[in-house]
C-alpha positions as CSV (number, residue, x, y, z in Angstrom):
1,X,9.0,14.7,30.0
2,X,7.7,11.3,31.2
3,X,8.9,11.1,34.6
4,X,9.3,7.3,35.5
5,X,10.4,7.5,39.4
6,X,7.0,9.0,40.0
7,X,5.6,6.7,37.9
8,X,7.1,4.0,39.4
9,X,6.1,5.3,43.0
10,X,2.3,5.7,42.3
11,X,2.1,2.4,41.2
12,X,4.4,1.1,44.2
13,X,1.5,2.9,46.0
14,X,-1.4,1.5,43.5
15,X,-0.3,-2.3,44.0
16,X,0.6,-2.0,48.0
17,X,-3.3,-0.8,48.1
18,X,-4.5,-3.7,45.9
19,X,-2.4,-6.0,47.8
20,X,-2.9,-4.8,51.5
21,X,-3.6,-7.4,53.7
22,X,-2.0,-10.8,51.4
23,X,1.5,-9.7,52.4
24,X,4.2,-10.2,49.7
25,X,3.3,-13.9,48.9
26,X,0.1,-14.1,49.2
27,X,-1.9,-15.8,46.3
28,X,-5.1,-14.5,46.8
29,X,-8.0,-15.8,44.8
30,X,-6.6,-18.3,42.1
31,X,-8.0,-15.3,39.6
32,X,-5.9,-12.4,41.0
33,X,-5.2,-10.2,37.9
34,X,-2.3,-7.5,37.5
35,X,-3.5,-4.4,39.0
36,X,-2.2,-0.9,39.6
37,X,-0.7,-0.5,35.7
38,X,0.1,2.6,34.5
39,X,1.4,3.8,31.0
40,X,2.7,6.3,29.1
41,X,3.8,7.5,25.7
42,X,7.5,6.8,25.0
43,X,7.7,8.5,21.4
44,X,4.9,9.1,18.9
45,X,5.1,5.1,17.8
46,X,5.5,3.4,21.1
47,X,4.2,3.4,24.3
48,X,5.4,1.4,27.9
49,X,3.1,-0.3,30.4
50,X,3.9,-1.8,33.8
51,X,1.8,-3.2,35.9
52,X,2.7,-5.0,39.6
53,X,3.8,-8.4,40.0
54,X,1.5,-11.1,41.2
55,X,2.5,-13.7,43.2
56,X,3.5,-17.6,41.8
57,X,2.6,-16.2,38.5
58,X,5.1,-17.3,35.5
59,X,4.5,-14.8,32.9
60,X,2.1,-12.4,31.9
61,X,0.3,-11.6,28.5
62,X,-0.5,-8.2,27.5
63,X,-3.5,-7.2,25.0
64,X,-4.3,-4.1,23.1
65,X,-7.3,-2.5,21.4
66,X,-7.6,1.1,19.2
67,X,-9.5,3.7,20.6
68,X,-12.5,3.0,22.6
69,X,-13.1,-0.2,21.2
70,X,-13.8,-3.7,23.4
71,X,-11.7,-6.0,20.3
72,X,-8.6,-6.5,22.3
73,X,-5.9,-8.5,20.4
74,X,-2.7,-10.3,22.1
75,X,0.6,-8.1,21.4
76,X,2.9,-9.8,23.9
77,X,2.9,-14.1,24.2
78,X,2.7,-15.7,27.3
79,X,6.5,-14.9,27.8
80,X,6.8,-11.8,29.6
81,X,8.1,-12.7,32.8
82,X,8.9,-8.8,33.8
83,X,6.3,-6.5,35.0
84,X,7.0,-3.6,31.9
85,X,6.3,-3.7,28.2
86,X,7.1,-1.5,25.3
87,X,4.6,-1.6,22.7
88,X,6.1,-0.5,19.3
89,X,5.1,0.2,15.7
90,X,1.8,2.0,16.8
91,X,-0.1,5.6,15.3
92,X,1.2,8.9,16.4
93,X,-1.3,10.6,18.1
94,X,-3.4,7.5,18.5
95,X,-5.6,6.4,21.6
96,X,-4.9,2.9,23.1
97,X,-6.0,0.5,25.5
98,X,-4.2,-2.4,27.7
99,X,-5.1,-5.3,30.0
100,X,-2.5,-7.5,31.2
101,X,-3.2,-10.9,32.2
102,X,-1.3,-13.5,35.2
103,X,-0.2,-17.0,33.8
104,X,-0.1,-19.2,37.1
105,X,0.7,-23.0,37.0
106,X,-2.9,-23.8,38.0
107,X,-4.4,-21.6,35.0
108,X,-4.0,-17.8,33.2
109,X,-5.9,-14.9,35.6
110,X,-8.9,-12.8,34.6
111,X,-7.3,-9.4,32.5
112,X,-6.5,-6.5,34.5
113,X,-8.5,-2.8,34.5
114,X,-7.6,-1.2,31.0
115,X,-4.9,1.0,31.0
116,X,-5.3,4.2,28.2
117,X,-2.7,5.9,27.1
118,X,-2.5,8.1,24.1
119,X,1.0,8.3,21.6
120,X,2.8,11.6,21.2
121,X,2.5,13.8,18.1
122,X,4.3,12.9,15.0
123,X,7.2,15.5,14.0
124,X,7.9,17.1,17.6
125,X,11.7,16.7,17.5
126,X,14.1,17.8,14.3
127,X,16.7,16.2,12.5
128,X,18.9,17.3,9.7
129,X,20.5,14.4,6.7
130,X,23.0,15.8,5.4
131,X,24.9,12.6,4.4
132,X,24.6,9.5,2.5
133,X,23.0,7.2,4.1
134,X,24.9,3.7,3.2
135,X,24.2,1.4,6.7
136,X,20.5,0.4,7.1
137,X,18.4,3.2,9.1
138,X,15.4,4.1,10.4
139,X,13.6,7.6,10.4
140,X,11.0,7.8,12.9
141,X,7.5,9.5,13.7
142,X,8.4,12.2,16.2
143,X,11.4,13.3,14.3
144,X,10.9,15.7,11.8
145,X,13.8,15.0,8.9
146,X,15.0,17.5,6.8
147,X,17.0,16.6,3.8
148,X,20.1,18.7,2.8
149,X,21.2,18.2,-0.6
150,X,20.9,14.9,-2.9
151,X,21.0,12.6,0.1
152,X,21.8,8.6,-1.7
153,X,20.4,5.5,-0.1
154,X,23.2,3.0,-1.5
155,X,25.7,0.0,-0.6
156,X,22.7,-2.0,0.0
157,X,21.2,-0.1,2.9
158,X,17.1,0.3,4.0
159,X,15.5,2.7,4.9
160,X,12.8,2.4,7.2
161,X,10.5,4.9,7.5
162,X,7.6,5.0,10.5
163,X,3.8,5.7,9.4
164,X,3.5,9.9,10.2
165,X,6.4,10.8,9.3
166,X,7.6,14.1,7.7
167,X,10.5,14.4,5.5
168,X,11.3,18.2,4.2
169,X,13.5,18.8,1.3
170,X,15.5,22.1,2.3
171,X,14.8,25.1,0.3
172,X,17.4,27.2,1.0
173,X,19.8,28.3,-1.9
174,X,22.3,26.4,-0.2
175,X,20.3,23.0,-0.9
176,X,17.7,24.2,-2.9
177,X,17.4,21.2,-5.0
178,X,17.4,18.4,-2.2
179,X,16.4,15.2,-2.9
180,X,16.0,11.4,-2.2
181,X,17.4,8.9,-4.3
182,X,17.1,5.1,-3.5
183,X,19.9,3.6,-5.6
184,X,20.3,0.6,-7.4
185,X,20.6,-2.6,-4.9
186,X,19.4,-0.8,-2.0
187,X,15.5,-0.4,-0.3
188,X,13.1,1.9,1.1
189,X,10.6,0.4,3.4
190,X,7.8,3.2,3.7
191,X,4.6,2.2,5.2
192,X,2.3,5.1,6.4
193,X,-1.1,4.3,7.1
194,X,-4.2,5.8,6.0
195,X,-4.6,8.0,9.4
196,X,-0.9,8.5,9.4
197,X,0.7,8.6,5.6
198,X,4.9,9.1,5.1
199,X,4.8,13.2,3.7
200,X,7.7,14.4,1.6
201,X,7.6,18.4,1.6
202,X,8.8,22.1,1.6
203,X,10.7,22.8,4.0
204,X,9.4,26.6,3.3
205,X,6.2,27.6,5.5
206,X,2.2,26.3,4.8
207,X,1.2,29.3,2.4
208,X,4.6,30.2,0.9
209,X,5.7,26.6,-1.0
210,X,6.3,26.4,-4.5
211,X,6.9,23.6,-7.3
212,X,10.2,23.0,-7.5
213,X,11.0,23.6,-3.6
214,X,12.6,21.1,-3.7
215,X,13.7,17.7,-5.8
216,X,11.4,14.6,-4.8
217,X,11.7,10.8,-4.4
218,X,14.0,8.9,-7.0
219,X,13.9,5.1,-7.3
220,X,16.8,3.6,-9.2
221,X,16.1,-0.4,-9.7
222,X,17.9,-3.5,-12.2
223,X,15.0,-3.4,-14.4
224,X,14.9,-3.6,-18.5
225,X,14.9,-0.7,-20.2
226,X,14.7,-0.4,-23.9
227,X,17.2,2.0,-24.4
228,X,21.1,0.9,-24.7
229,X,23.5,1.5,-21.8
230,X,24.8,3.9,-20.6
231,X,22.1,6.3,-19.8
232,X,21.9,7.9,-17.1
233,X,18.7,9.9,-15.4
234,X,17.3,13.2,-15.8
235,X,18.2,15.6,-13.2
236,X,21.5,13.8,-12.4
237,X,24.9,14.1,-12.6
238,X,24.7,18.3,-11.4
239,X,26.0,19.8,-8.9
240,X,27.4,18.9,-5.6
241,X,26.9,14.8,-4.6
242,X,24.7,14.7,-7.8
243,X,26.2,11.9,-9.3
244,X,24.7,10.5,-12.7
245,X,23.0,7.7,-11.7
246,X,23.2,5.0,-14.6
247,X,19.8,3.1,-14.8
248,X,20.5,1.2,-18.3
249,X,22.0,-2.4,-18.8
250,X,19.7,-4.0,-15.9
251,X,18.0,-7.4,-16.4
252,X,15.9,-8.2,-13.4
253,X,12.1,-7.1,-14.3
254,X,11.4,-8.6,-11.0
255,X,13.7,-6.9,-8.8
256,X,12.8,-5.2,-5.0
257,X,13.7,-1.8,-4.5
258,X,11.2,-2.1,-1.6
259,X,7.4,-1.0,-0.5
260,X,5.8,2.3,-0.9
261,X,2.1,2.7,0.9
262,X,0.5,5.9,2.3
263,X,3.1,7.9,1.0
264,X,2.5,12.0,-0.2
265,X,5.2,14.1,-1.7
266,X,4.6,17.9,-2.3
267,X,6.0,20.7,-4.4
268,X,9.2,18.6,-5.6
269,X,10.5,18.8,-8.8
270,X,13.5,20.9,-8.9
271,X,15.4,21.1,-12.3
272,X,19.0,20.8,-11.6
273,X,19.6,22.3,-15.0
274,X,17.6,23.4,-17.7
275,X,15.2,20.6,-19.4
276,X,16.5,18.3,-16.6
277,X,14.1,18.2,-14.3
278,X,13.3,15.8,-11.4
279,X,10.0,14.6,-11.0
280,X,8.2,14.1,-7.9
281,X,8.1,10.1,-8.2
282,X,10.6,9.4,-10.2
283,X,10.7,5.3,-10.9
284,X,13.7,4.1,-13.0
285,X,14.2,0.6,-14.3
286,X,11.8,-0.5,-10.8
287,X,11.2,-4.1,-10.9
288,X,8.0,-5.9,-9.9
289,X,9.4,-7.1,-6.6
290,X,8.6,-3.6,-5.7
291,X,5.3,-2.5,-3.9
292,X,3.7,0.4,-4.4
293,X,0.3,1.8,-3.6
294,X,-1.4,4.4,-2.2
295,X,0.7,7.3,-3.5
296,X,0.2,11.1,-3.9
297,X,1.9,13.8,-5.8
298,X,0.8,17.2,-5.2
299,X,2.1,20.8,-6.9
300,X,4.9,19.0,-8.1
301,X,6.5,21.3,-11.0
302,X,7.5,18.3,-13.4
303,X,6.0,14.7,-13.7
304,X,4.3,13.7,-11.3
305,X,4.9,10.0,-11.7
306,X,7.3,8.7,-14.4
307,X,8.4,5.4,-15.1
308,X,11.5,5.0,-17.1
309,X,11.0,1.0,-18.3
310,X,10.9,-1.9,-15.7
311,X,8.1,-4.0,-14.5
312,X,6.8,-2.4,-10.9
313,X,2.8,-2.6,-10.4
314,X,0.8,0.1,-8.9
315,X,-2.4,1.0,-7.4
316,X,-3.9,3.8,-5.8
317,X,-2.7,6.7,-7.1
318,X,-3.3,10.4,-7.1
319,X,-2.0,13.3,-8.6
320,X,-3.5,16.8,-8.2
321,X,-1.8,19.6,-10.2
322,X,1.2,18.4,-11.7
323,X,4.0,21.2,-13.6
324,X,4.0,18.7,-16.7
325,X,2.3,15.1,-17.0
326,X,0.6,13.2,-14.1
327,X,1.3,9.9,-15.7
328,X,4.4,9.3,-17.7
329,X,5.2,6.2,-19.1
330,X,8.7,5.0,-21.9
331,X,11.5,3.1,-22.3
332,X,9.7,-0.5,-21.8
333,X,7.7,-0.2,-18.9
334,X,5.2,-3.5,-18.9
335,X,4.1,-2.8,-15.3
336,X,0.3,-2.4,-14.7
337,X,-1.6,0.3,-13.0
338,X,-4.8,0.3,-11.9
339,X,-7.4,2.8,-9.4
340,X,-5.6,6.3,-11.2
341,X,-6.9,9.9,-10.2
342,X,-5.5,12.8,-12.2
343,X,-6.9,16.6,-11.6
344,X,-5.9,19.2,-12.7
345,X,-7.0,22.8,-12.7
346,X,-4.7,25.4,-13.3
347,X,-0.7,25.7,-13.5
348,X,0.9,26.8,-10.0
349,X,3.8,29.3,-10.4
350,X,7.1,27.3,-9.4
351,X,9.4,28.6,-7.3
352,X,12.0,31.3,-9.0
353,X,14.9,29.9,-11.0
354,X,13.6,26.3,-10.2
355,X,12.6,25.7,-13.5
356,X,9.9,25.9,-16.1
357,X,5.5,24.3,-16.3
358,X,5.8,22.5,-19.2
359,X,4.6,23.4,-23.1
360,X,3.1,20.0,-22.9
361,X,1.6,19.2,-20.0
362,X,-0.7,16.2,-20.5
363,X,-2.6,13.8,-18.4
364,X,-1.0,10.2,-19.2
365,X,1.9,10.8,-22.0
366,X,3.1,7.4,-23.2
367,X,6.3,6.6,-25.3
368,X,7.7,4.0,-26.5
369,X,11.7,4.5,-27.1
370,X,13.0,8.1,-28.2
371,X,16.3,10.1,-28.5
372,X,19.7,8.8,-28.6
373,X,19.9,4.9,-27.2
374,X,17.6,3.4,-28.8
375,X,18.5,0.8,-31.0
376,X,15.7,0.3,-33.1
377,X,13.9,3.6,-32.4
378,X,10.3,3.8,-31.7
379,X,10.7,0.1,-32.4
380,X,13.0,-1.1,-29.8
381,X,12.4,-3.6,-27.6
382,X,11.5,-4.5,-24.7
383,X,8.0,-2.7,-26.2
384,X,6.3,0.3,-23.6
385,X,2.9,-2.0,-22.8
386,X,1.3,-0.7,-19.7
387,X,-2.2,-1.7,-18.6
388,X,-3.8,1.0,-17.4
389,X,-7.4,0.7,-16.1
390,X,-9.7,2.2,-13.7
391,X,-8.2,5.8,-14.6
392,X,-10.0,9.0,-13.8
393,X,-8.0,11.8,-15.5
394,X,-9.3,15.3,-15.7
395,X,-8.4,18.5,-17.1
396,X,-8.7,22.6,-16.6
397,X,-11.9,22.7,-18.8
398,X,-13.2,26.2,-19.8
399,X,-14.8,27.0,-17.1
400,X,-12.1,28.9,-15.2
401,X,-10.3,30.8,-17.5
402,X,-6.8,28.4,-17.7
403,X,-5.2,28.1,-20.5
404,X,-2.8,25.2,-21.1
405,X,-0.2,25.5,-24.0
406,X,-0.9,24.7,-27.6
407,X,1.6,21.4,-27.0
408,X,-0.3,20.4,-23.7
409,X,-4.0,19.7,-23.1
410,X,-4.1,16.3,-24.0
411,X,-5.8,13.8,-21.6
412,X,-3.4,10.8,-23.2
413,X,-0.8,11.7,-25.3
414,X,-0.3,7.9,-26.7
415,X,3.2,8.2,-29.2
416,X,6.2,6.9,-30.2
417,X,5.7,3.3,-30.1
418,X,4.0,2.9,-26.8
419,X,1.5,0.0,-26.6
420,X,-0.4,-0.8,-23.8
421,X,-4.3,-1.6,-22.4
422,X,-6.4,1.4,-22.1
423,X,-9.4,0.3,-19.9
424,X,-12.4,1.1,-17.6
425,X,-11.6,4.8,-17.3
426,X,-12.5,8.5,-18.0
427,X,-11.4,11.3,-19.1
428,X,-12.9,14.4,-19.4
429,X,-12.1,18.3,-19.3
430,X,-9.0,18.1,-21.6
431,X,-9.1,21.6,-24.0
432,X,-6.9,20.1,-26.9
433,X,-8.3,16.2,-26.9
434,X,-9.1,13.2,-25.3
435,X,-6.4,11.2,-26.8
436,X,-4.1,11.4,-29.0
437,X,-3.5,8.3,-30.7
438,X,-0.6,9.2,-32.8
439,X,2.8,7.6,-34.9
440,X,2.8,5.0,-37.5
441,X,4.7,3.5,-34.5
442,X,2.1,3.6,-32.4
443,X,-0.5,2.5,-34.9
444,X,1.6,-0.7,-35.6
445,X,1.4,-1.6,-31.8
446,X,-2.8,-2.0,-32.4
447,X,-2.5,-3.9,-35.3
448,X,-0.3,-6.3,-33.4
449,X,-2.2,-7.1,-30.6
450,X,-0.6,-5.0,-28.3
451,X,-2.2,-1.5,-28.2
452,X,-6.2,-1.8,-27.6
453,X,-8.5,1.5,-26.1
454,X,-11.7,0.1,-24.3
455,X,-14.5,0.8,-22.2
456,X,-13.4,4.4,-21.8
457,X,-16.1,7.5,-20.7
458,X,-15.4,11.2,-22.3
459,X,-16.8,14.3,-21.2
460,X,-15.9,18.0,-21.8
461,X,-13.5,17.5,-24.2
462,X,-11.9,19.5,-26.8
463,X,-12.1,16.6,-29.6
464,X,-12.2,12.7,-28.8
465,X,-9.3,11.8,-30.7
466,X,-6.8,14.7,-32.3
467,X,-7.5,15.4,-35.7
468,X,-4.5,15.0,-38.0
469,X,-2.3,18.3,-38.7
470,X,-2.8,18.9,-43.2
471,X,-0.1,21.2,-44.2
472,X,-1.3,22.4,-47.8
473,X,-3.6,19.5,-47.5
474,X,-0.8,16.8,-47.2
475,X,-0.5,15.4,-43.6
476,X,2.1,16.2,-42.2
477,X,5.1,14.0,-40.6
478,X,3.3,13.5,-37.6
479,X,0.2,11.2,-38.3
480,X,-2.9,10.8,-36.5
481,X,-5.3,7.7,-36.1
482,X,-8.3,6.8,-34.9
483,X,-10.0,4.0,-32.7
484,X,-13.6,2.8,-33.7
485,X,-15.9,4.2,-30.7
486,X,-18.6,1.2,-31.5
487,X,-16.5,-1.4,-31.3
488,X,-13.9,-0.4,-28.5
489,X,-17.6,1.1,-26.5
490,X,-15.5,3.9,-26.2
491,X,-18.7,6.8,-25.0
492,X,-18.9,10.4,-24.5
493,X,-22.0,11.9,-22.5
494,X,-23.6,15.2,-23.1
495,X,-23.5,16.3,-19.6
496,X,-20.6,18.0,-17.6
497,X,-18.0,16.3,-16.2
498,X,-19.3,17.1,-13.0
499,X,-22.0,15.0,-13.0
500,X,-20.1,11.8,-13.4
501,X,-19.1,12.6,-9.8
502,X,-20.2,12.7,-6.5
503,X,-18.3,15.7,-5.6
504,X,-15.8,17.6,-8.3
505,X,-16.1,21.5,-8.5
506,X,-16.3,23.2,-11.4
507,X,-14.3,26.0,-10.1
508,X,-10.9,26.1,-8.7
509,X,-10.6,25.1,-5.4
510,X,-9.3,26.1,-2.5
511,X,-6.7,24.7,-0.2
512,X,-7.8,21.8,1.9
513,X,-10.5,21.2,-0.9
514,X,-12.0,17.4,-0.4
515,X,-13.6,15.7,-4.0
516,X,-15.6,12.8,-3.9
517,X,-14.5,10.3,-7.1
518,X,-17.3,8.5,-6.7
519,X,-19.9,7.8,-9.2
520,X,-23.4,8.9,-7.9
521,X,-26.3,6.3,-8.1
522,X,-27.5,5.9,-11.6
523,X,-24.7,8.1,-12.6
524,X,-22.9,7.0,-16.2
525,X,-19.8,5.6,-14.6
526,X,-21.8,3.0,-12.2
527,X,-21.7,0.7,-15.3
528,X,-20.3,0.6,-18.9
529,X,-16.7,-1.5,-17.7
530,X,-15.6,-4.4,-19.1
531,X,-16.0,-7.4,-16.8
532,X,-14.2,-9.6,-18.6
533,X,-10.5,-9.6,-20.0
534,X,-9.5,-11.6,-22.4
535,X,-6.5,-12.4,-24.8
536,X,-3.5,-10.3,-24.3
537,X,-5.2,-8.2,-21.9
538,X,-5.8,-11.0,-19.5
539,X,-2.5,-12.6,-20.0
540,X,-1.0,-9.2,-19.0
541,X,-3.8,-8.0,-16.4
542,X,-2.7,-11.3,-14.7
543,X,-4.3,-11.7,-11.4
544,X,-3.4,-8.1,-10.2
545,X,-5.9,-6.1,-12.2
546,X,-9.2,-6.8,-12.0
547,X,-12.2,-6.3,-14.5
548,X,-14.9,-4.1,-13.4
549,X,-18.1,-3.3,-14.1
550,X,-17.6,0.4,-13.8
551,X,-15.7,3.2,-14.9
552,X,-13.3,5.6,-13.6
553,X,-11.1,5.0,-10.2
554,X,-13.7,4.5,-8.0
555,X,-16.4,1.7,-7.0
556,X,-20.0,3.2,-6.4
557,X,-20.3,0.5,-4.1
558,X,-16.7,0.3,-2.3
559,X,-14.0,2.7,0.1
560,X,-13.3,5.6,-0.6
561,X,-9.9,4.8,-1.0
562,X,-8.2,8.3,-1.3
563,X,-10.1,10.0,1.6
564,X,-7.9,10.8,4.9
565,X,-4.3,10.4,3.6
566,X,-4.2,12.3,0.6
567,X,-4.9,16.4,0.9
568,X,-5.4,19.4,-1.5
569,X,-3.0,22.4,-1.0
570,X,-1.8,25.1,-3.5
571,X,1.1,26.9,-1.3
């Protein structure tokens, strides 16, 4: 424990030296900076400097740089007339610098030595939520949280959450099933940082967690859906403060249910009953006002992201080894997604009694409206029309042995409906098919204008498009269509799908397993995109998604994006 009297004494002792001889007022030379400062860490996000006061000077300014670099930038104005500073919003676990500079009448002083000083560790204290949380609140960095039970941020409340921190959903048969819903009206402001992302978890030990540990992270916003009120979200409305949380009858496509960035969530998805599963980002009726970006799901045993209609825009997502589908899209979503990663390599066993994998697991499975509610069935409006480029989204392949079910194995299960804009991506490794373009429905939405497959890169897969099912040579109920590969420069290489990649293992991998999306130099991906949108695709791309010359989720040429923040772990 920092211990502030000492503190306070050595740098009684540290000025006195610097000082000796001026006496109390001396001025000294017109430059005079601060001098004997000293800091320390106050909690894994904030630190406090003081330094000794110089004489006739009105104020001080305080500057900070990261690490060992010389860039210092000003964190205080030339305000501070007392001699201590706390420095908030900072890394966990992060190195800092500080000089602190005089402001005389006749002129500002030269900076002072720089004071280093290094935050604590995120997660080194414990908390338990165990209530609602309905006034606005903040969870911080060095305060590991764990959730007990379906914990409900309502009446209008925030919550604030500081870059590194960990949030566990309690496994215990008491709470097994503990989750975090953000209700209609109220926020969740969630900003990790690449060195420090927000983690959702198992509370059970590294080695022993499970899908279904736990629930996940539920968004509830007063977006349109397409299907007519009330209806009420999967997974809800069970057990104790479960209440069904009603996400029909909104009509705000641009409402805020607040920012998501650098944000993982692990071995969620919980079914509260059977066939009602929760996913691990579940995002119901979001509206665009909402950020999010930079996201991971990992060993989730349901979804790992599904939208239920509204109009939220995403970038930067990953999902590695999803229970069910890694991208799920219905009910009117018209939000756009671009920079999508999607591996998967086996099924992990959930946890016991917390539900079932999927008999359909697929990559992206799109619908438009299904089931009761929907006025005009696969016809109602408003329309399922995502647009969905820069998608890498691979499968188990043959290589290891996996087999998915008969249902499952489809890298985009397109039905029911859906529209949507289908660029700039790959998919490979998918047993069944590539896609499965399927429903008059469906077909209807590309002869519209509003359906349209392009500039995609195939590898590995079972078919390119599913073949459609003849039952004593009549086609069945279910029909299958078809995209022209020419025209739509939809392309499949010879090679593995391996080789469109820097770094992707063609066995399974092992925790803490790193994958490099990149294309390499010359590889297929580097080129083939579409660089231009135009017509609907532009109108709906708006200014948000971007053409590219290449394909998949990654720019031979740019960042990394994914590396540091998101992570590879089984159990």
């Amino acid at each position: 424990m920092l211990n502030w009297r000492s503190l306070s004494a050595g740098l009684l002792v540290a000025t006195s030296a610097a000082l000796s001889g001026c006496g109390k007022d001396s001025t000294g030379p017109i430059d005079l900076p601060p001098v004997g400062g000293v800091a320390a860490a106050v909690s894994a996000t904030s630190n406090r400097i003081i330094w000794g006061r110089v004489s006739n000077a009105t104020s001080y300014v305080v500057q900070r740089a990261i690490g060992s670099s010389t860039t210092f930038a000003t964190v205080s104005g030339a305000n501070l007339t007392d001699t201590t500073f706390v420095d908030t919003g900072l890394e966990p676990s992060a190195t800092y610098g500080y000089r602190v500079q005089a402001i005389r009448a006749s002129g500002p002083s030269q900076y002072s030595a720089i004071i280093s000083v290094t935050t604590r560790p995120a997660g080194t204290a414990s908390s338990t939520i165990s209530a609602n949380i309905t006034t606005s609140r903040t969870l911080f960095a060095d305060t590991t949280y764990t959730l007990q039970g379906f914990i409900q941020v309502a009446n209008g409340a925030t919550l604030t959450i500081q870059p590194g921190t960990k949030i566990v959903g309690d496994a215990t048969p008491a709470f097994v099933g503990s989750s975090l819903f953000i209700t209609r009206g109220a926020k969740i402001d969630a900003q990790g940082t690449a060195a420090n992302p927000i983690v959702f978890t198992s509370a059970r030990a590294a080695g022993s967690r499970q899908p279904g540990d736990w629930g996940g992270l539920i968004i509830i916003g007063n977006g349109i859906i397409n299907r007519a009120a009330p209806i009420t979200l999967e997974g809800t409305g069970t057990g104790v403060n479960n209440p069904a949380q009603v996400y029909s009858g909104g009509d705000q496509n641009a409402d805020n249910s607040g920012i998501l960035r650098y944000v993982r969530v692990e071995f969620a998805g919980y079914a509260t009953a059977p066939d009602a599963e929760l996913n691990t980002f579940t995002i119901a009726a979001v509206g665009s006002g909402t950020q999010m970006q930079y996201l991971q799901a990992m060993a989730g045993l349901d979804d790992s992201f599904e939208w239920f209609g509204g109009a939220v825009d995403g970038k930067n997502l990953v999902s590695y080894e999803s229970g069910d589908d890694h991208f799920d899209i219905s009910e009117g979503y018209v939000g756009r997604l671009q920079f999508l990663i999607a591996l998967q390599t086996r099924i992990i066993p959930p946890r016991s009694a917390a539900g079932s994998p999927s008999s359909d697991p697929q990559g992206i499975e799109n619908d438009g409206c299904n089931g009761a509610g929907c006025p005009t069935g696969q016809n109602s409006t408003p329309l399922t029309i995502p647009v969905m480029s820069n998608f890498t989204i691979i499968g188990v392949g043959t290589a290891n042995g996996v087999t998915l079910p008969a249902a499952g194995g489809r890298g985009a299960m397109l039905r029911r409906g859906t529209g949507g804009f289908y660029v700039n991506g790959i998919i490979a490794r998918w047993p069944q098919s590539a896609i499965s373009f399927r429903d008059t429905t469906t077909f209807i939405r590309q002869t519209e204008g509003n359906f349209a497959l392009s500039n995609i890169l195939f590898a590995e897969n079972g078919a390119l498009f599913d073949p459609q099912i003849l039952s004593g040579g009549v086609p069945t109920s279910v029909r299958q269509y078809t995209a022209d590969t020419t025209a739509n420069r939809l392309s499949t290489v010879a090679g593995t799908a391996s080789a469109l990649f820097t770094n992707l293992p063609t066995g399974l991998p092992a925790n803490g397993a790193t994958f490099d999306w990149s294309p390499p130099t010359g590889g297929a991906a580097t080129t083939g995109g579409l660089t231009t949108f135009t017509g609907q695709l532009l109108t709906r791309a708006g200014s948000f998604v971007a053409p590219t010359a290449y394909r998949g989720a990654a720019d031979p040429a740019g960042a990394k994006w994914w590396n540091g923040w998101t992570t590879y772990i089984v159990n």
